[in-house]
PQR file with spaces between the fields and no chain letter, atoms N, CA, C, O and H, PARSE charges and radii, in Angstrom:
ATOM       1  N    UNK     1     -18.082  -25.447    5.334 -0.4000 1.5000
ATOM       2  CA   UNK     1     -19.067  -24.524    4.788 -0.0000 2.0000
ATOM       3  C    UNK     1     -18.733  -23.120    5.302  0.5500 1.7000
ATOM       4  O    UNK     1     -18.344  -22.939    6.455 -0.5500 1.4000
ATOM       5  N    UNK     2     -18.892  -22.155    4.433 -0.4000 1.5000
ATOM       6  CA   UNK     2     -18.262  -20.509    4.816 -0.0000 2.0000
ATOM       7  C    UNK     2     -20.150  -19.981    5.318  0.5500 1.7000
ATOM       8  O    UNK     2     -21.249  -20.187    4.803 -0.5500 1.4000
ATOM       9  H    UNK     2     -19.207  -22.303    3.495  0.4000 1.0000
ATOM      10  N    UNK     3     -19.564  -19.082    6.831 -0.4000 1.5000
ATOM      11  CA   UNK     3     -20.720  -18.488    6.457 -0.0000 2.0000
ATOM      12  C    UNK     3     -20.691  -17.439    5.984  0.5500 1.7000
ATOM      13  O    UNK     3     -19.696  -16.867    5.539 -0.5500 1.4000
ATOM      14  H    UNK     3     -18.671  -18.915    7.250  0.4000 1.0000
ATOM      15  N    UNK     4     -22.784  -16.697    6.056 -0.4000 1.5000
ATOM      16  CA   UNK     4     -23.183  -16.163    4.879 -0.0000 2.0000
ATOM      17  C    UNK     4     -22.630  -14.946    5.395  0.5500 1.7000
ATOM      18  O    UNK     4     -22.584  -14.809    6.618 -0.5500 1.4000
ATOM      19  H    UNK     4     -23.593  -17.161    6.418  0.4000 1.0000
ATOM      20  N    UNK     5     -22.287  -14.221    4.789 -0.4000 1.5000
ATOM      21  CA   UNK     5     -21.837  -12.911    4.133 -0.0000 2.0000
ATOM      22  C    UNK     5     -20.451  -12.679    4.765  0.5500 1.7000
ATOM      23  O    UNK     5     -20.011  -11.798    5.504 -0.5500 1.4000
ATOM      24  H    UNK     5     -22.324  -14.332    3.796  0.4000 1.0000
ATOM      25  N    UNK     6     -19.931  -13.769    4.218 -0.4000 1.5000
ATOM      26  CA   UNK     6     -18.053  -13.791    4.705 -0.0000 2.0000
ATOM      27  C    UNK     6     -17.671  -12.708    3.504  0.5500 1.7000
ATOM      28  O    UNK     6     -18.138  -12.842    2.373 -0.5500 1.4000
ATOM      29  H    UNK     6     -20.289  -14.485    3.618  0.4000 1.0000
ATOM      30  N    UNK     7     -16.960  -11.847    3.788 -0.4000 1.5000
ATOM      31  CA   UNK     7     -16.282  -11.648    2.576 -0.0000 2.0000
ATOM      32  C    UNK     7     -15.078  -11.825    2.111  0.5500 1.7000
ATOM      33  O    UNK     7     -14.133  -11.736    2.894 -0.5500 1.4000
ATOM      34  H    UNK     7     -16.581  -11.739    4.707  0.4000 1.0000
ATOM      35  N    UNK     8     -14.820  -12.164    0.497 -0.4000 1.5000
ATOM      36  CA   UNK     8     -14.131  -13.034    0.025 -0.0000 2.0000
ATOM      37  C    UNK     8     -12.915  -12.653    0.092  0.5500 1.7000
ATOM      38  O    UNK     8     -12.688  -11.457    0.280 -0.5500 1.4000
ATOM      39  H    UNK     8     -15.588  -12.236   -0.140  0.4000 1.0000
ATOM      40  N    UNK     9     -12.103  -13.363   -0.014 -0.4000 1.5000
ATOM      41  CA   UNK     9     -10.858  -13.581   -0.041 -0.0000 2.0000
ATOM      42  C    UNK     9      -9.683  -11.865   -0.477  0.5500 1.7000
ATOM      43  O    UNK     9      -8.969  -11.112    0.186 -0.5500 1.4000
ATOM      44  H    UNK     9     -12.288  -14.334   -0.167  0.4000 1.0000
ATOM      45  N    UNK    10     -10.068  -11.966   -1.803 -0.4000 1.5000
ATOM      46  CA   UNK    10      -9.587  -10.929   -1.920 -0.0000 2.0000
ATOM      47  C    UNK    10     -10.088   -9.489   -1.167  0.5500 1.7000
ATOM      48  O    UNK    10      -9.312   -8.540   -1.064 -0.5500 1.4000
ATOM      49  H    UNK    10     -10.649  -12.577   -2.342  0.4000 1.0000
ATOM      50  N    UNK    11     -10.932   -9.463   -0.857 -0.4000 1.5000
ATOM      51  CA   UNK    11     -12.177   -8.333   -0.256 -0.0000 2.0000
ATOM      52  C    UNK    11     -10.974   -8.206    1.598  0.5500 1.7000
ATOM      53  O    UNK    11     -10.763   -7.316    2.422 -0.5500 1.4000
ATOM      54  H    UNK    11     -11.563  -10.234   -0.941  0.4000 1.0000
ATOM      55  N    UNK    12     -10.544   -9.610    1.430 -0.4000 1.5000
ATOM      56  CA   UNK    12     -10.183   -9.288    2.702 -0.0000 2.0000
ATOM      57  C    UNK    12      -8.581   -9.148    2.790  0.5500 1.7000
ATOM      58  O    UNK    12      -8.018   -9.099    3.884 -0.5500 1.4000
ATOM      59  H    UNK    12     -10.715  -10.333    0.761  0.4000 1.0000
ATOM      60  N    UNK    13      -7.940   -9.091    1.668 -0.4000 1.5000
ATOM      61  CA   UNK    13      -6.617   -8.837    1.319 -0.0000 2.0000
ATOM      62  C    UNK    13      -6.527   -7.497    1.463  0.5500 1.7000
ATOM      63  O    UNK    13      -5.811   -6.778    2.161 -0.5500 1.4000
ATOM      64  H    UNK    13      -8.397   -9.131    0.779  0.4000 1.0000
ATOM      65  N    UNK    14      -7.559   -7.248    0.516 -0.4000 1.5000
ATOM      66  CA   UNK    14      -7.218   -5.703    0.439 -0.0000 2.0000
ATOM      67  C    UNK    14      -7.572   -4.810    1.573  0.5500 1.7000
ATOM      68  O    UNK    14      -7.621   -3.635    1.208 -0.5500 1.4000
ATOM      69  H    UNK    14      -8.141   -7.831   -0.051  0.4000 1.0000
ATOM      70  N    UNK    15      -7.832   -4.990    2.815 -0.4000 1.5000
ATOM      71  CA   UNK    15      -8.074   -4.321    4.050 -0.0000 2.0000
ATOM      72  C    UNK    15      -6.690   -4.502    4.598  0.5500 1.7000
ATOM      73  O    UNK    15      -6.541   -3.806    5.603 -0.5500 1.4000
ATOM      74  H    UNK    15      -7.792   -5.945    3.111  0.4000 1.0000
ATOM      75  N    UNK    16      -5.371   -5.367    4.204 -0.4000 1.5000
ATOM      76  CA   UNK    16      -4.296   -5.729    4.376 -0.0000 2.0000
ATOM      77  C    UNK    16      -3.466   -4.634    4.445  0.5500 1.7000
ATOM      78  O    UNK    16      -3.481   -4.259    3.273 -0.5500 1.4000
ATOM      79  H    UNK    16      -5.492   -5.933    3.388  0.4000 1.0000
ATOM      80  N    UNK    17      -2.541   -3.650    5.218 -0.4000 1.5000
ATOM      81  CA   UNK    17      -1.864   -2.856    5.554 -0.0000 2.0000
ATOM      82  C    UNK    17      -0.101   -3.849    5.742  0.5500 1.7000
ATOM      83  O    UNK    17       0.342   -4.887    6.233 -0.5500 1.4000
ATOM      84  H    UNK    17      -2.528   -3.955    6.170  0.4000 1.0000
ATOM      85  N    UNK    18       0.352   -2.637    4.965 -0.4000 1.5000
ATOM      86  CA   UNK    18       2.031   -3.033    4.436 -0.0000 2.0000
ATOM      87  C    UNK    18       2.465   -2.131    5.189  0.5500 1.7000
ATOM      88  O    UNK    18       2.009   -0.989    5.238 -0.5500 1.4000
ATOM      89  H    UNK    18      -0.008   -1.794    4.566  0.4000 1.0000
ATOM      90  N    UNK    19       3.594   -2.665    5.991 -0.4000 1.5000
ATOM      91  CA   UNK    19       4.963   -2.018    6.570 -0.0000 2.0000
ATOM      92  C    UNK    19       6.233   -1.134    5.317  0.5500 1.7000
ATOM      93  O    UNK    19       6.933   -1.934    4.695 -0.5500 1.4000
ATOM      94  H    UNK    19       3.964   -3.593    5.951  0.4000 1.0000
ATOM      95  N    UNK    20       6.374   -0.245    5.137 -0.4000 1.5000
ATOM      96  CA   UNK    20       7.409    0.544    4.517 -0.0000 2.0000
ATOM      97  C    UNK    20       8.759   -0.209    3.700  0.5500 1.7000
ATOM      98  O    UNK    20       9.171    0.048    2.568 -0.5500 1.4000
ATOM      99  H    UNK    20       5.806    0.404    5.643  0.4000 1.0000
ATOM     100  N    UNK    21       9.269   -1.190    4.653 -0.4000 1.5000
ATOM     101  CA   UNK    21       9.963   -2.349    3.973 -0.0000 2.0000
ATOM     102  C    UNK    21       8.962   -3.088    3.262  0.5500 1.7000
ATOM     103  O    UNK    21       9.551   -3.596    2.308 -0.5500 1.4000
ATOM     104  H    UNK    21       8.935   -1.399    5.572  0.4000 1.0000
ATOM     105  N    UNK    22       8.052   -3.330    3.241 -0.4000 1.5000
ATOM     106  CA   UNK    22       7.229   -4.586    2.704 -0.0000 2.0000
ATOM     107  C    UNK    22       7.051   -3.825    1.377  0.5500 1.7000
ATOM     108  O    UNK    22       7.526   -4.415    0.406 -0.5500 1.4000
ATOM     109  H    UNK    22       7.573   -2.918    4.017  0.4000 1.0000
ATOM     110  N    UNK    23       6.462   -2.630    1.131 -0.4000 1.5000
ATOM     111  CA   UNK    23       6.550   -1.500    0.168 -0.0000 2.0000
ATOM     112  C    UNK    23       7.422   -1.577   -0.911  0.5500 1.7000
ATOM     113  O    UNK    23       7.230   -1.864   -2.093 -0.5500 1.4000
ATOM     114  H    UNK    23       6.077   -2.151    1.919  0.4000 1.0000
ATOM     115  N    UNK    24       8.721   -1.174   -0.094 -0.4000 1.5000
ATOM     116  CA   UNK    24       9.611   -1.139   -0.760 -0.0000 2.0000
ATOM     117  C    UNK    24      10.267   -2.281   -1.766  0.5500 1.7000
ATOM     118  O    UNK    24      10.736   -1.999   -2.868 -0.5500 1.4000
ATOM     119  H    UNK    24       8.878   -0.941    0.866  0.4000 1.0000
ATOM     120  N    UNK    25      10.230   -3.417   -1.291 -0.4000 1.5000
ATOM     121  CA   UNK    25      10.355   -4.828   -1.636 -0.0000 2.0000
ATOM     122  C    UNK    25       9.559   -5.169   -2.975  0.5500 1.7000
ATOM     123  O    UNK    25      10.013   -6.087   -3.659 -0.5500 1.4000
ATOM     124  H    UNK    25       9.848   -3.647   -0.396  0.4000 1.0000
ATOM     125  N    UNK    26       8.512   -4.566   -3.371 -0.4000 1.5000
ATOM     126  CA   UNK    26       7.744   -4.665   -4.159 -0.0000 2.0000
ATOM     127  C    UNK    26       7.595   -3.237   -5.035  0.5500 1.7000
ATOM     128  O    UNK    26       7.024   -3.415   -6.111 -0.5500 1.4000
ATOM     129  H    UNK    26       8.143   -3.821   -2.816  0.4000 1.0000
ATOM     130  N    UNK    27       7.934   -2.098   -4.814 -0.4000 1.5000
ATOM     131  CA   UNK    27       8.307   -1.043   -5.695 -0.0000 2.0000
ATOM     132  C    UNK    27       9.506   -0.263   -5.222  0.5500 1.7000
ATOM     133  O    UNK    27       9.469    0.774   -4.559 -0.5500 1.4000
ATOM     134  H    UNK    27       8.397   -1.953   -3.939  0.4000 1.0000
ATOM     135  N    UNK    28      10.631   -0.936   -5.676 -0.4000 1.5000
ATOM     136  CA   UNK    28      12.058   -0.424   -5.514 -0.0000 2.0000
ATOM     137  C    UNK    28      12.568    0.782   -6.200  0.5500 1.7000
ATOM     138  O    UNK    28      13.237    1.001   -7.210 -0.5500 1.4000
ATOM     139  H    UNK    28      10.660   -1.778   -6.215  0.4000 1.0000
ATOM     140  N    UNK    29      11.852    1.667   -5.027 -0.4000 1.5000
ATOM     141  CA   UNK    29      12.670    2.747   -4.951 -0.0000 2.0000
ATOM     142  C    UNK    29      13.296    3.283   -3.597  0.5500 1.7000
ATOM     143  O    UNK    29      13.283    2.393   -2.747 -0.5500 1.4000
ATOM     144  H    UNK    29      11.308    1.489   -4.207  0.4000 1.0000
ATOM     145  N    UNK    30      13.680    4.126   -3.275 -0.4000 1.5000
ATOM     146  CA   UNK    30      14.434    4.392   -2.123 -0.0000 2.0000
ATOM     147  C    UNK    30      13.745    4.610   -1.235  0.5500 1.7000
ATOM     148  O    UNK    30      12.586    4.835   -1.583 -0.5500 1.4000
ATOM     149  H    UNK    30      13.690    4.850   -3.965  0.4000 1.0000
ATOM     150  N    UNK    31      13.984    4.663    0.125 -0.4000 1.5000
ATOM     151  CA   UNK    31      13.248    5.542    0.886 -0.0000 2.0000
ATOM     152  C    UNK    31      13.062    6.917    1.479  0.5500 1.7000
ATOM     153  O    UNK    31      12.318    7.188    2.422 -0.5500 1.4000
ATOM     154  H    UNK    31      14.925    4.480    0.408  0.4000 1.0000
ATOM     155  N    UNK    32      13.888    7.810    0.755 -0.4000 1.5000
ATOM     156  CA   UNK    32      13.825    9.216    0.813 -0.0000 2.0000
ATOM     157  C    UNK    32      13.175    9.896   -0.631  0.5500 1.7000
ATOM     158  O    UNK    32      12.755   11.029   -0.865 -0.5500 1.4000
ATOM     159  H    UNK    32      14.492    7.589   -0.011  0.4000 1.0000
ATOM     160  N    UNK    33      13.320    8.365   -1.693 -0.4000 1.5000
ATOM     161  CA   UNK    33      12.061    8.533   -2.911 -0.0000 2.0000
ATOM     162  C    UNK    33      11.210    8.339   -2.706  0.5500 1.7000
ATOM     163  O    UNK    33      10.437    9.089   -3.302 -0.5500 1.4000
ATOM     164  H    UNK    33      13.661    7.444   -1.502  0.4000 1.0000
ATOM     165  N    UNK    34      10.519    7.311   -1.805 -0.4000 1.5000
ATOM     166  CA   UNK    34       9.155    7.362   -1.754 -0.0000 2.0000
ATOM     167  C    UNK    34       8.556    8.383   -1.100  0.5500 1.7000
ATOM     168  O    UNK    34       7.657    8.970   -1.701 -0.5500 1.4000
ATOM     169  H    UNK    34      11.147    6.702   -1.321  0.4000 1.0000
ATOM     170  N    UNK    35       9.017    8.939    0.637 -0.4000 1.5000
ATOM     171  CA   UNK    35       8.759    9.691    0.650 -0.0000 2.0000
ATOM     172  C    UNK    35       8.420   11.230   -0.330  0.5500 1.7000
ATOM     173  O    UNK    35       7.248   11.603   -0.368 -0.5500 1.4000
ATOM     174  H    UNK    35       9.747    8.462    1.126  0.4000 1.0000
ATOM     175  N    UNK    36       9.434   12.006   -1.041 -0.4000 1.5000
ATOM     176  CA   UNK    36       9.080   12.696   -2.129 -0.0000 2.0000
ATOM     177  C    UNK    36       8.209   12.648   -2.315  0.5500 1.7000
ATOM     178  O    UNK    36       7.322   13.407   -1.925 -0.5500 1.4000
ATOM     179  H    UNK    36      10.386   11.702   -1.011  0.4000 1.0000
ATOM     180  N    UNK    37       8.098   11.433   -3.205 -0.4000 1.5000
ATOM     181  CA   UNK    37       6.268   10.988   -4.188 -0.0000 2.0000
ATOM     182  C    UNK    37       5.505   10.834   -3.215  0.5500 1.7000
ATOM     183  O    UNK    37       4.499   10.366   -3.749 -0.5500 1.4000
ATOM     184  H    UNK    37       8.818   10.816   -3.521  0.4000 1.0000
ATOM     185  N    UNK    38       5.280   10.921   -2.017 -0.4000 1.5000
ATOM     186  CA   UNK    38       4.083   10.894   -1.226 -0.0000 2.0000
ATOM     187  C    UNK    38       3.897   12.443   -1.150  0.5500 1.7000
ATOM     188  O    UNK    38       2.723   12.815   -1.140 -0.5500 1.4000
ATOM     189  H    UNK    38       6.097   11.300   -1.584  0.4000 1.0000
ATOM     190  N    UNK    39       5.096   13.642   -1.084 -0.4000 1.5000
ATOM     191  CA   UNK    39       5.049   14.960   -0.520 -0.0000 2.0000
ATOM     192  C    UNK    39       4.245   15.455   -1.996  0.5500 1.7000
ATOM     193  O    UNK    39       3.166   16.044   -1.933 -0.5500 1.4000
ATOM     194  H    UNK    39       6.050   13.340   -1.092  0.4000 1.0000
ATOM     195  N    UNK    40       4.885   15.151   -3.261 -0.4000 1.5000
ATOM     196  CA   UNK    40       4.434   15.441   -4.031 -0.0000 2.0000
ATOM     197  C    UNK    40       2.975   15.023   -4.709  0.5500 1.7000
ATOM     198  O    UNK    40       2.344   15.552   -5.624 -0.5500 1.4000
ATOM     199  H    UNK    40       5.761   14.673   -3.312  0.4000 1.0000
ATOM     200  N    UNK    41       2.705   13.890   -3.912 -0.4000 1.5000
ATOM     201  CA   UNK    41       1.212   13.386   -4.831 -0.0000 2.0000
ATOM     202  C    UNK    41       1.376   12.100   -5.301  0.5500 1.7000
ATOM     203  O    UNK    41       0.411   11.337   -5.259 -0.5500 1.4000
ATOM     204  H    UNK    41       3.217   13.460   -3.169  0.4000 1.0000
ATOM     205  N    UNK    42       2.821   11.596   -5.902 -0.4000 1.5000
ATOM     206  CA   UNK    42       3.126   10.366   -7.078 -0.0000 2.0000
ATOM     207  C    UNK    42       2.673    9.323   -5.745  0.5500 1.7000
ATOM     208  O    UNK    42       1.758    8.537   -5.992 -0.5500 1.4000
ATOM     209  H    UNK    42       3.605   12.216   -5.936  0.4000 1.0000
ATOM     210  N    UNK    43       3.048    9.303   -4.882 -0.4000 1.5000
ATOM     211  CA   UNK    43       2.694    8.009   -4.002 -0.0000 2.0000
ATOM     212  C    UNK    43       1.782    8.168   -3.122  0.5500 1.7000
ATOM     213  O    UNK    43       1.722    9.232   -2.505 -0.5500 1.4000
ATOM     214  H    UNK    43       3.791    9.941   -4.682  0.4000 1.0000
ATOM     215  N    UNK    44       0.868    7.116   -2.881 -0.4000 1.5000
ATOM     216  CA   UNK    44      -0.113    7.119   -1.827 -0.0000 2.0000
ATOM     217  C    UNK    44       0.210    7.257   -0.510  0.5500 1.7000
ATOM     218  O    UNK    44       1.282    6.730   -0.212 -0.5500 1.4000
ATOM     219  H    UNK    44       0.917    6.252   -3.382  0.4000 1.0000
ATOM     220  N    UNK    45      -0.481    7.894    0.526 -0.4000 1.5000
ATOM     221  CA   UNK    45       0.043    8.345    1.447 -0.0000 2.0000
ATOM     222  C    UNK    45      -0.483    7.337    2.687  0.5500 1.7000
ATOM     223  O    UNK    45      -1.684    7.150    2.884 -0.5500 1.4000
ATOM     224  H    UNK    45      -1.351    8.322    0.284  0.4000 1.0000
ATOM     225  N    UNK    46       0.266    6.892    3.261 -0.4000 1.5000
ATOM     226  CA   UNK    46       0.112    6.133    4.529 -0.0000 2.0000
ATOM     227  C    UNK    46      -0.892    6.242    5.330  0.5500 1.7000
ATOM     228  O    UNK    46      -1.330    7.390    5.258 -0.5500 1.4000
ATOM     229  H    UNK    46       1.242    7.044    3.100  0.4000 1.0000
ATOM     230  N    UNK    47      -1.490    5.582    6.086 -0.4000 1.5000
ATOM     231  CA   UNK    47      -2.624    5.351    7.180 -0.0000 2.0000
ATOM     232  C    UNK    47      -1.549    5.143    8.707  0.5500 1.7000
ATOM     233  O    UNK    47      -0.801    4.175    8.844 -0.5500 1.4000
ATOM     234  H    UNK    47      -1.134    4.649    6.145  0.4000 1.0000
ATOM     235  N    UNK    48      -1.664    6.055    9.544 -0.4000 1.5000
ATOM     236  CA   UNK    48      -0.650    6.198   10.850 -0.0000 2.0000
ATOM     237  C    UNK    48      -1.649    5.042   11.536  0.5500 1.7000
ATOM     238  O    UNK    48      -2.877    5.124   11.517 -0.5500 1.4000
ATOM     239  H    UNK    48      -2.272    6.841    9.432  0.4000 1.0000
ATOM     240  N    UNK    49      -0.937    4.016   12.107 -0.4000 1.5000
ATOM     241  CA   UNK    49      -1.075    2.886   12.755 -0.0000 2.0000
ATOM     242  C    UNK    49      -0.514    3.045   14.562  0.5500 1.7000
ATOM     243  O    UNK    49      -0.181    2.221   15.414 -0.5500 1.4000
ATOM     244  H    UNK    49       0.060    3.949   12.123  0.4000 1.0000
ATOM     245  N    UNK    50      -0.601    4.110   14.543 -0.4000 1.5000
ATOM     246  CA   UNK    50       0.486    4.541   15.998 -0.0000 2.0000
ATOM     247  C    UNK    50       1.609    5.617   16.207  0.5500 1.7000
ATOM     248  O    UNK    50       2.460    5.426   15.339 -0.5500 1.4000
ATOM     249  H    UNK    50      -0.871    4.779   13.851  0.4000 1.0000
ATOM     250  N    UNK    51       1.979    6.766   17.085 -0.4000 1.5000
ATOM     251  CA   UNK    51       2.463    7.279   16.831 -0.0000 2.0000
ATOM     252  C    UNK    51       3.715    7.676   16.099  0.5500 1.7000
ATOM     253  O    UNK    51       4.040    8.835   15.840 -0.5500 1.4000
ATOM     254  H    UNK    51       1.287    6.921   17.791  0.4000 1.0000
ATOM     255  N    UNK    52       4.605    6.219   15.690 -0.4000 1.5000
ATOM     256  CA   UNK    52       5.616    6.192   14.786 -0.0000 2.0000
ATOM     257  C    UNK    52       5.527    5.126   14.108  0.5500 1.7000
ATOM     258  O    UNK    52       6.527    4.755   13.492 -0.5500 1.4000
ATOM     259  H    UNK    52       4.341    5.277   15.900  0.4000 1.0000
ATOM     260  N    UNK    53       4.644    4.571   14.063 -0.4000 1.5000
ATOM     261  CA   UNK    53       4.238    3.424   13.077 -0.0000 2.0000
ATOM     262  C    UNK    53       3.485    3.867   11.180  0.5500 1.7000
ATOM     263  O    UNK    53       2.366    3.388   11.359 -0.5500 1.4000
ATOM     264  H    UNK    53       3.832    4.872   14.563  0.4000 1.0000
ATOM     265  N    UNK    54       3.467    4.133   10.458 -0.4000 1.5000
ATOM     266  CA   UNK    54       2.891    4.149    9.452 -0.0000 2.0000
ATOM     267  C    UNK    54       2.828    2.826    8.275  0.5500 1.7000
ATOM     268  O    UNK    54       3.707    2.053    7.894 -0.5500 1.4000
ATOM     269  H    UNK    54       4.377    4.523   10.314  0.4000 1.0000
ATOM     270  N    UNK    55       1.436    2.957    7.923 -0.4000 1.5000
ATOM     271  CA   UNK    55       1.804    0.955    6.992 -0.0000 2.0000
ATOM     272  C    UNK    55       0.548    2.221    5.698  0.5500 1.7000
ATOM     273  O    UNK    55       0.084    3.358    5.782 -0.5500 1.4000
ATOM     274  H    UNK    55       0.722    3.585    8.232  0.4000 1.0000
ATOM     275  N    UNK    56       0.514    1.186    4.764 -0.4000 1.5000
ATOM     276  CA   UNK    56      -0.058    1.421    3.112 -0.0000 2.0000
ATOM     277  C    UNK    56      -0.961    0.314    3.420  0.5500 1.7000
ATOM     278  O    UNK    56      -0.725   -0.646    4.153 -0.5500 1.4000
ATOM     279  H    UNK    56       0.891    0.262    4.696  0.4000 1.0000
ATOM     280  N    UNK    57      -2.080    0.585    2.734 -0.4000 1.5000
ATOM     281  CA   UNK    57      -2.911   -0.114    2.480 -0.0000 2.0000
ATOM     282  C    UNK    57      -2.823   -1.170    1.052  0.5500 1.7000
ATOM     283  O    UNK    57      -2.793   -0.758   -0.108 -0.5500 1.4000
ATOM     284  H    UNK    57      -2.272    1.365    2.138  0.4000 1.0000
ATOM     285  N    UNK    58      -2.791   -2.681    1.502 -0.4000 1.5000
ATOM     286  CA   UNK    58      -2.063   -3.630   -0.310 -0.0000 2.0000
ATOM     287  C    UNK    58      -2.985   -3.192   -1.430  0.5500 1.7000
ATOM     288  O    UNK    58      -2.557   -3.263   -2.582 -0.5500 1.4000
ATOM     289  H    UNK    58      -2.816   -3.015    2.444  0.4000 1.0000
ATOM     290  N    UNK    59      -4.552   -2.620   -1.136 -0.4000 1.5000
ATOM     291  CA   UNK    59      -5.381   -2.140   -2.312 -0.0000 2.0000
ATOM     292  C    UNK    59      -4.282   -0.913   -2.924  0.5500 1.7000
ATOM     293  O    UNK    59      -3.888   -0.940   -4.090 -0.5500 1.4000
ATOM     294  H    UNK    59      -4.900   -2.562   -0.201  0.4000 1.0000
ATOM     295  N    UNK    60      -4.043   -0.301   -2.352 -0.4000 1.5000
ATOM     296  CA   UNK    60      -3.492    1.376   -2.678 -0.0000 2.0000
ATOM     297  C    UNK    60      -2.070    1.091   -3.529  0.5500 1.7000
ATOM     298  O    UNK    60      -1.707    1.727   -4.518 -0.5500 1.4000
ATOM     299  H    UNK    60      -4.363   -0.280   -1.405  0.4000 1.0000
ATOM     300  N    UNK    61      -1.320   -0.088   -2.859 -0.4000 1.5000
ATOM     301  CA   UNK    61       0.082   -0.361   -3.413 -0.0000 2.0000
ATOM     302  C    UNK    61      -0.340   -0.773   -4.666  0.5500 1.7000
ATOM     303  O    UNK    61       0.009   -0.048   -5.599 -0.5500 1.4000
ATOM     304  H    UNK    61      -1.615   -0.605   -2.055  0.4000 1.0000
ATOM     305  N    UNK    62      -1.240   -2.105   -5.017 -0.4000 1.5000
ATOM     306  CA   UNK    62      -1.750   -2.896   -5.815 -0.0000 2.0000
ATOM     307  C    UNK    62      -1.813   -1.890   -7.012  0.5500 1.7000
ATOM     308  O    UNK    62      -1.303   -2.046   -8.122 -0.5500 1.4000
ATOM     309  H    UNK    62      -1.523   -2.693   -4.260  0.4000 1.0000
ATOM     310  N    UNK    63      -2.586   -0.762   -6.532 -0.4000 1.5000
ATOM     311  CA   UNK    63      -3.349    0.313   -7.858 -0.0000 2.0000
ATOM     312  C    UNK    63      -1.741    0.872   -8.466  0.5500 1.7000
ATOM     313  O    UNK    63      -1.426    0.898   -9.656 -0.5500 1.4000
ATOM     314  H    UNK    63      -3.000   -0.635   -5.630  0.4000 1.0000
ATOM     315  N    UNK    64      -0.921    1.266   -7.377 -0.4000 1.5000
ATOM     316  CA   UNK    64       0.246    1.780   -7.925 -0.0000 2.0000
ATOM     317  C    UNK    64       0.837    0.793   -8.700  0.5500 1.7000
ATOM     318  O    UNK    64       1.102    1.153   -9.847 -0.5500 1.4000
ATOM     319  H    UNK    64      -1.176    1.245   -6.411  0.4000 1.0000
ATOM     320  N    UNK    65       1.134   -0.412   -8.387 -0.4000 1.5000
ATOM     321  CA   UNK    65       1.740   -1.047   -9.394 -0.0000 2.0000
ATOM     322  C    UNK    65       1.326   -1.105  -10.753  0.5500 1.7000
ATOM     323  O    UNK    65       2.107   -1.018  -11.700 -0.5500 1.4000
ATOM     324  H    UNK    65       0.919   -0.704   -7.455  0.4000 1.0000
ATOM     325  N    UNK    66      -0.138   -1.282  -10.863 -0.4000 1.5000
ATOM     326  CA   UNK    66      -0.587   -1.653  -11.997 -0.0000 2.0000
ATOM     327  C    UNK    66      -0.844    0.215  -13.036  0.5500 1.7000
ATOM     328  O    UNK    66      -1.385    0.281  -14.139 -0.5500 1.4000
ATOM     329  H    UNK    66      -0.772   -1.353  -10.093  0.4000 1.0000
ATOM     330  N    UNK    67      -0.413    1.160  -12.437 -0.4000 1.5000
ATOM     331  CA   UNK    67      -0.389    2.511  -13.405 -0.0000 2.0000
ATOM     332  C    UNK    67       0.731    2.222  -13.919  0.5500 1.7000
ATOM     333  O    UNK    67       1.743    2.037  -13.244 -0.5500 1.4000
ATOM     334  H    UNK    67       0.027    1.106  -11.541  0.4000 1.0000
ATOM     335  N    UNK    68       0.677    2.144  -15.275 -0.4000 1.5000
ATOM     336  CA   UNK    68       1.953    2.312  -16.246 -0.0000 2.0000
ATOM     337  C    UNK    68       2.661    3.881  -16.136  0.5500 1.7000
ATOM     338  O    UNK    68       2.101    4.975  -16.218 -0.5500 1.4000
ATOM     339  H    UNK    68      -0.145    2.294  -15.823  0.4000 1.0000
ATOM     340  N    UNK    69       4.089    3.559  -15.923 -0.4000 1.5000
ATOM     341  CA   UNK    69       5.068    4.566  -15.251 -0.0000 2.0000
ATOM     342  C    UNK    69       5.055    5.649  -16.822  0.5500 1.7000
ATOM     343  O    UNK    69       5.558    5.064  -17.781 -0.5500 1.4000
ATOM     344  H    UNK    69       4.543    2.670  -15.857  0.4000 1.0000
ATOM     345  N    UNK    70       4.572    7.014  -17.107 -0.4000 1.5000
ATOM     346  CA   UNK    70       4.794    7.637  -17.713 -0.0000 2.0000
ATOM     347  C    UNK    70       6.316    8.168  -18.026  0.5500 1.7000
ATOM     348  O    UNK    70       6.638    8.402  -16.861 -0.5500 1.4000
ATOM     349  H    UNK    70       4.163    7.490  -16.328  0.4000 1.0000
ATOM     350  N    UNK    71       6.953    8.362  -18.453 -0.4000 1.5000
ATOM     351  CA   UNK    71       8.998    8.817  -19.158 -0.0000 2.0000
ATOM     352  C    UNK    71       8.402   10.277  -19.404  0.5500 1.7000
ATOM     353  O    UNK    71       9.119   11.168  -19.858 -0.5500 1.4000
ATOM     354  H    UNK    71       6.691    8.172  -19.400  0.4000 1.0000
C-alpha cells in the first residue's frame, strides 16, 4: 500500500537531474553546441550541483525533445 500523498511516479522523475553526457546521449549534439544554445537561449540552462558539477533537469530535457526543430 503507497502512502497518502506520495507523489507519483512521474512527478518524481521529473525532479530527476541529468549529467551533460547523459544529455548528450539523448540530444546529439556536440558539446561546444550545446553550450552555444544555452549562451544563446536554444538550450536550457543547467542547475550548478557544486562548484564544477552542473546536471539539467529530465522535465527541461523532456520539453526540449518534444519542440519540433524549426529549418
Amino acid at each position: 500500500m503507497w502512502p497518502r500523498g506520495r507523489r507519483s511516479l512521474t512527478a518524481l522523475i521529473s525532479t530527476i537531474h541529468m549529467r551533460l553526457p547523459a544529455v548528450l546521449s539523448v540530444f546529439p549534439v556536440s558539446r561546444s553546441t550545446w553550450w552555444a544554445g544555452i549562451s544563446t537561449g536554444r538550450f536550457p540552462k543547467g542547475v550548478k550541483l557544486g562548484p564544477r558539477i552542473t546536471a539539467w533537469k529530465v522535465e527541461d530535457i523532456r520539453k526540449l525533445i518534444e519542440i519540433p526543430e524549426v529549418a
